[in-house]
C-alpha positions as CSV (number, residue, x, y, z in Angstrom):
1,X,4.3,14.9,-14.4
2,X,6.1,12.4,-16.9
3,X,6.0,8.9,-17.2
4,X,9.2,8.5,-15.1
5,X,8.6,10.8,-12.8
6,X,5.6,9.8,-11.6
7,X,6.9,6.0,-11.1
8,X,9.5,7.4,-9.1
9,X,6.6,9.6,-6.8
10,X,4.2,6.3,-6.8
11,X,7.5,4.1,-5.4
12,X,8.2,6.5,-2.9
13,X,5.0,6.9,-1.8
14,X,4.2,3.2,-1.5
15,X,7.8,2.7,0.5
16,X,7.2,5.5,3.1
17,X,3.4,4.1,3.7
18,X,3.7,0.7,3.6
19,X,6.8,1.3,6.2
20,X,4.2,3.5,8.2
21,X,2.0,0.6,8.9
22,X,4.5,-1.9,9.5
23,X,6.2,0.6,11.9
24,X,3.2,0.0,14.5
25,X,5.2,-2.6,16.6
26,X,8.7,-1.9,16.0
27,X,10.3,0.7,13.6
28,X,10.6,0.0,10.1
29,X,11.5,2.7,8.2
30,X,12.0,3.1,4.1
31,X,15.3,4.3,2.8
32,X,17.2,4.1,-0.5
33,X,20.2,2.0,-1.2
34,X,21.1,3.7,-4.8
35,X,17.8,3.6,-6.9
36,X,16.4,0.6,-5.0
37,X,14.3,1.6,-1.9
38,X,14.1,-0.6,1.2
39,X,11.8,-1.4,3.7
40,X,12.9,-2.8,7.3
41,X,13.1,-3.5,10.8
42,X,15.3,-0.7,12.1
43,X,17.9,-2.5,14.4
44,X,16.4,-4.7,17.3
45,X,17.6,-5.8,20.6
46,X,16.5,-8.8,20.4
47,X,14.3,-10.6,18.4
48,X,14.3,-11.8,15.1
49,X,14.3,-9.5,11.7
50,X,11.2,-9.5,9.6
51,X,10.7,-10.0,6.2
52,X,13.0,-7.1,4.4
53,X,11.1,-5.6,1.3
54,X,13.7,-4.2,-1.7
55,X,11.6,-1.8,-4.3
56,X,12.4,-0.8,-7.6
57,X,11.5,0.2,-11.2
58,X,14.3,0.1,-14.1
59,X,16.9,-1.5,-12.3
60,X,18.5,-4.7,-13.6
61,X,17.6,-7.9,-11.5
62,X,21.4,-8.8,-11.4
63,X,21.9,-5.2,-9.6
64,X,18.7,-5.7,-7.6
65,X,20.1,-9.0,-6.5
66,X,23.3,-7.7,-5.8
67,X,22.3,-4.8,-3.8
68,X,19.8,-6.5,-1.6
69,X,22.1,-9.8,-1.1
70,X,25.4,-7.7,0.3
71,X,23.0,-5.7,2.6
72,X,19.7,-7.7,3.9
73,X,20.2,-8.1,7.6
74,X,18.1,-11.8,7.0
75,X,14.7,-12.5,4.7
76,X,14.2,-10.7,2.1
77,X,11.9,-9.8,-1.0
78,X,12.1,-8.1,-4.7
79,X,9.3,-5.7,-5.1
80,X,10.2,-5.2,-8.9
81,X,8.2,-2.9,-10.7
82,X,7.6,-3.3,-14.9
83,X,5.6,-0.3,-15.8
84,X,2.2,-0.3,-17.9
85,X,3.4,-1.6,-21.4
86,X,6.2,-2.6,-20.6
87,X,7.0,-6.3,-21.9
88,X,8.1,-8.3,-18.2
89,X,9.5,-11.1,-19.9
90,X,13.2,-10.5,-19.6
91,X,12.6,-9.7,-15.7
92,X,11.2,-12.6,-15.5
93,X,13.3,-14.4,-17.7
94,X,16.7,-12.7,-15.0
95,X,15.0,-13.6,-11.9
96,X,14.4,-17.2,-12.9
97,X,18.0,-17.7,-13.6
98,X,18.8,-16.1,-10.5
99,X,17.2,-18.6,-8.7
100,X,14.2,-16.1,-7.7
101,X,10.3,-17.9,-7.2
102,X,7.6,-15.4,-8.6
103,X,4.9,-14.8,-5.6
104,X,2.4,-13.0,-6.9
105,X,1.9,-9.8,-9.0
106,X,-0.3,-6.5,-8.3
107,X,-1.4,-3.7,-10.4
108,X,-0.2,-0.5,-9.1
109,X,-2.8,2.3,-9.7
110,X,-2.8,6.3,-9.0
111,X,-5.3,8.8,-8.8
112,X,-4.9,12.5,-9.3
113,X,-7.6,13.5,-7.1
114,X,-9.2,15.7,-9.7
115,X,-12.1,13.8,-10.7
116,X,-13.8,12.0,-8.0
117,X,-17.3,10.4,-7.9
118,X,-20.1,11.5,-5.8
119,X,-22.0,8.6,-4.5
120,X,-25.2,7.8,-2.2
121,X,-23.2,5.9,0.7
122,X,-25.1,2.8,1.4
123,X,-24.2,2.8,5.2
124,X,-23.1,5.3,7.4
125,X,-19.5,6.0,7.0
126,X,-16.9,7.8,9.6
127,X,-13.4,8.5,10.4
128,X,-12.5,7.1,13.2
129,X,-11.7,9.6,15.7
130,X,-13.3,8.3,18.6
131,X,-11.3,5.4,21.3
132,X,-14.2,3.5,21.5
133,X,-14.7,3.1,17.3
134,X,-11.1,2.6,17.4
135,X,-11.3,-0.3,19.8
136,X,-14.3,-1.8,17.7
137,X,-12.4,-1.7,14.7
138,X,-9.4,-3.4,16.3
139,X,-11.4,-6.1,17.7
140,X,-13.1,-6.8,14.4
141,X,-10.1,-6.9,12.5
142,X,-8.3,-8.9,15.2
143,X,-5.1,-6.9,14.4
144,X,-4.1,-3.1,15.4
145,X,-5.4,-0.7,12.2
146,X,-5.3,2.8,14.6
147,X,-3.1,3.8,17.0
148,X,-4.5,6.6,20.1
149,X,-2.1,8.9,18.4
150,X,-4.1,8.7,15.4
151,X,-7.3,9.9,16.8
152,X,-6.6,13.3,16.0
153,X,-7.4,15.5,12.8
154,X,-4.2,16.1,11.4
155,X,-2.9,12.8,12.2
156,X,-0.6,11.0,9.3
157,X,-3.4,7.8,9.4
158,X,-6.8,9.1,8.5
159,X,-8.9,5.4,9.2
160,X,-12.4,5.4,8.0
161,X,-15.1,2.7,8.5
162,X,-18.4,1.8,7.3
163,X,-20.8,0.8,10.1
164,X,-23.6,-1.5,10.1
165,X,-25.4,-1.6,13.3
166,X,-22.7,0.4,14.4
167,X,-20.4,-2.7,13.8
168,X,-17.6,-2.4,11.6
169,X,-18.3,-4.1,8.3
170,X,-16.0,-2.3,5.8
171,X,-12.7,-0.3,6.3
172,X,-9.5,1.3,4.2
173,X,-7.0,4.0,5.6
174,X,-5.1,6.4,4.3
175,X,-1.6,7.3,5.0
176,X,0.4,10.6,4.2
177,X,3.6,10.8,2.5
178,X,4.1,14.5,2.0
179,X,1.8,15.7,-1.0
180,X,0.0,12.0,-1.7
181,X,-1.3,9.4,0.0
182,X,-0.9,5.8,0.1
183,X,-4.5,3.4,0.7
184,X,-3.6,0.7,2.9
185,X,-5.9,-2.3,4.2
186,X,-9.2,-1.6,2.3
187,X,-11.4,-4.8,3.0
188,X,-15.3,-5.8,3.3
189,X,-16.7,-8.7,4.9
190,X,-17.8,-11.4,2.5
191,X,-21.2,-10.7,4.4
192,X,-21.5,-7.0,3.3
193,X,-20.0,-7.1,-0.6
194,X,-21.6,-6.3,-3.7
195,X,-23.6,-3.4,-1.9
196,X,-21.3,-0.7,-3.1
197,X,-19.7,-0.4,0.3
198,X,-16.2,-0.2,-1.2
199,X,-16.6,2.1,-3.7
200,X,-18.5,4.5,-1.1
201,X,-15.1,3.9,1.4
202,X,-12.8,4.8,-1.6
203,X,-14.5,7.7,-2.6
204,X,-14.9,9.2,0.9
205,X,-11.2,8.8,1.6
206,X,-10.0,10.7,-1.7
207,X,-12.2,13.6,-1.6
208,X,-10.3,13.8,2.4
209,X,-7.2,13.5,0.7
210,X,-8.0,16.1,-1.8
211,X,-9.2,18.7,0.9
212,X,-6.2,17.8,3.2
213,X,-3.7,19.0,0.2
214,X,-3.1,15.5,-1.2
215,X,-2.3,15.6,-5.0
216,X,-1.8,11.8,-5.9
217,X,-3.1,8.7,-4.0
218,X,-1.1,5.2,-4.8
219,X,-2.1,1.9,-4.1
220,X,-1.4,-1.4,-5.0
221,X,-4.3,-3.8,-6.0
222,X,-5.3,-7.4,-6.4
223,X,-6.5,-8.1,-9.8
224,X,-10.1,-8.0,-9.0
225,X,-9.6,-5.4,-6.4
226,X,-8.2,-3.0,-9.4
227,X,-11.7,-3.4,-11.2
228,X,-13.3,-1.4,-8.3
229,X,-10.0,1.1,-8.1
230,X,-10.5,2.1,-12.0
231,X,-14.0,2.5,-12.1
232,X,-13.4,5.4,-9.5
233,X,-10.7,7.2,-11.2
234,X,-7.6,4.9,-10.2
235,X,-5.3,4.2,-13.2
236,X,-2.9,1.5,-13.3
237,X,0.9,2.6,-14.3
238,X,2.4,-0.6,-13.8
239,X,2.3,-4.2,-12.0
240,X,4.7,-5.4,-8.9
241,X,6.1,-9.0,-9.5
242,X,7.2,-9.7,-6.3
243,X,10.1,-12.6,-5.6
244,X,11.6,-14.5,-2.9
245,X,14.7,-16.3,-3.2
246,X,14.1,-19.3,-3.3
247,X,15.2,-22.3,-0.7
248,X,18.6,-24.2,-1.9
């Protein structure tokens, strides 16, 4: 797949998933204004809007800024996306002068699911699949990670754990968007790190993407957090500088 191409499949991938999960409480579905994808509440009632996310790779920040300003329905952010070797200075340089404050910036990484490492698990690991894991899991998280919906085979979340003592002490889920995945909310407890618990997570969730007809998985990573993505096959194409406007 080339260079462009493959951007293009990793931004639609991370729109559709990362709408999926916020979708648990209200709708919030991904579409495309143009060349810009965004992510929403899908009209409400009542109630106020969240936080709008705008996505895009090779788009000027005047026509990013433009785009989201005539059509956000309240707050807003840029997702902008410079790819690997790109220089970001001139984004930066545009967003500054458009009055834009730089949040934070993740790697964004792909896997092609063709190598995949075989490892010893350290602790028992399972998809959840069962109402009372799925339960535990939500009480240890303190936040909704699996729906009853979910608990079924061919279900578009596949949620895995790892268990110690049969408590919940590690967990990542994956989310499909046609022929890839997306890896959402991949954590360990400070308790349980540095036991290869994550790596053993990761690994068990691609080779279930791979069998369930997955071809890419996409996430986006935390600086340190890409370390552990690369050393099992993950490769970063790019880095999301995202921006809020900021408060006049």
């Amino acid at each position: 797949m080339p260079e462009n191409a493959l951007m293009q499949r990793a931004l639609e991938v991370f729109a559709h998933g990362y709408s999926f999960t916020r979708s648990f409480t209200h709708p919030y579905p991904a579409s495309r204004e143009g060349a810009i994808w965004v992510v929403r509440d899908a009209p409400r009632k009542r109630g106020t809007y969240r936080r709008e996310e705008w996505i895009a790779h090779g788009v000027d920040a005047e026509e990013i800024h433009r785009v989201a300003l005539e059509n956000t329905q309240g707050q807003y952010g840029i997702c902008a996306i410079c790819a690997e070797g790109e220089s970001d200075a001139g984004m930066r340089a545009d967003f500054k002068a458009l009055n834009y404050r730089l949040n934070s910036t993740e790697p964004v990484m792909v896997h092609r699911l063709r190598r995949i490492p075989r490892l010893t698990d350290p602790l028992p690991i399972e998809r959840v699949l069962r109402a009372e894991m799925a339960d535990r899991l939500n009480r240890t998280t303190r936040i909704r990670q699996i729906l009853p919906e979910h608990l079924v085979p061919d279900a578009p979340l596949r949620q895995y754990v790892a268990l110690e003592n049969e408590q919940p002490v590690g967990w990542v889920q994956a989310i499909v968007v046609d022929s890839a995945t997306w890896c959402s909310n991949m954590f360990v407890t400070q308790a349980a790190r540095r036991r290869g618990i994550g790596r053993a997570l990761m690994c068990r969730m691609l080779r279930d993407d791979r069998s369930h007809g997955s071809e890419l998985a996409v996430l986006t990573a935390t600086h340190t957090g890409a370390l552990l993505y690369s050393s099992i096959g993950y490769v970063r194409i790019g880095t999301l500088l995202f921006y809020t406007p900021k408060k006049r």
